[in-house]
C-alpha positions as CSV (number, residue, x, y, z in Angstrom):
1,X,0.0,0.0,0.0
2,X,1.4,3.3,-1.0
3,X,0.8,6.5,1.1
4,X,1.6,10.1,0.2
5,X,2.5,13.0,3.0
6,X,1.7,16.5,1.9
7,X,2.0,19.2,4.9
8,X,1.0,22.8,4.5
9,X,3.1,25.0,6.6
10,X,2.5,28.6,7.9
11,X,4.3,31.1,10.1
12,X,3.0,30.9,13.5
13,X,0.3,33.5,13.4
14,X,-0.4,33.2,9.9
15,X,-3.4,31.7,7.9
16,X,-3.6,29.5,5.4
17,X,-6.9,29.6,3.3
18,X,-8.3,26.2,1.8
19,X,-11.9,26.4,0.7
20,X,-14.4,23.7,2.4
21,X,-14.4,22.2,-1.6
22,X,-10.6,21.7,-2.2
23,X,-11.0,19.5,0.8
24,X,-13.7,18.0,-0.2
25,X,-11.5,17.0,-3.8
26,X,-9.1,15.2,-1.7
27,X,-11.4,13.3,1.0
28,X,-13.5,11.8,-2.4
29,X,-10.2,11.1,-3.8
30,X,-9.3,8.8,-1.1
31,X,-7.2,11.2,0.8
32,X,-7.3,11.2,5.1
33,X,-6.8,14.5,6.4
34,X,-5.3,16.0,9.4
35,X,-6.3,19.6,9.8
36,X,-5.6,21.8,12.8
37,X,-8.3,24.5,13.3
38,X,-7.2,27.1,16.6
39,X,-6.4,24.9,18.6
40,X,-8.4,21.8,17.5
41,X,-6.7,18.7,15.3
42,X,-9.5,17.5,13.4
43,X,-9.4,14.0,11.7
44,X,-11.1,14.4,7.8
45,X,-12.0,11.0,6.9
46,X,-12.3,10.2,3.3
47,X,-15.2,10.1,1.7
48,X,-16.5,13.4,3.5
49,X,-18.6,15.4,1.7
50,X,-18.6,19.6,1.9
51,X,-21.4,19.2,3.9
52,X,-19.4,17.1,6.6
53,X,-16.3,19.0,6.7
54,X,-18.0,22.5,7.0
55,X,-20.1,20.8,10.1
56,X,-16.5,19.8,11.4
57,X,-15.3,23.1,11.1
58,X,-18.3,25.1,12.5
59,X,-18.0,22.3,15.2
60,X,-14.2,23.1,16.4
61,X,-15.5,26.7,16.2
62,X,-18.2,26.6,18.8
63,X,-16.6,24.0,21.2
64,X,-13.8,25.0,20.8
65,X,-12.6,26.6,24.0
66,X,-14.0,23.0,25.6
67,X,-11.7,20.9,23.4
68,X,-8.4,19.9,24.5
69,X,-5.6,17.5,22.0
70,X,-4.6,14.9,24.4
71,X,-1.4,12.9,23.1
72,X,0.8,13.8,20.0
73,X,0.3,13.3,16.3
């Protein structure tokens, strides 16, 4: 089985813009995704639709001063 690693990095501070749908491309492709949103590490399984990932995201959003990453990825 053959896996593929592609990080985005950004200055600490800094954003980087992805739209909901470019996500979406890669999860239907096949792709897992790791994104880290504030403070929240949020697993992207694939197969998620726009739908999904925007719920995930609007999610971290509202809980997130409740969420805590326990361990290390």
């Amino acid at each position: 089985m053959r896996s593929e690693k592609v990080t985005y990095c950004v200055a600490q501070g800094e954003n980087l813009n992805i739209f909901a749908a470019s996500l979406e491309a890669l999860s239907l492709s096949g792709k897992n995704i790791i994104a880290k949103y504030g403070a929240t590490v949020m697993y992207i399984s694939a197969g998620s639709t726009q739908t999904e990932i925007l719920r995930l995201f609007a999610h971290a959003e509202y809980n997130g001063a409740a969420m805590q990453l326990v361990g290390n990825l």
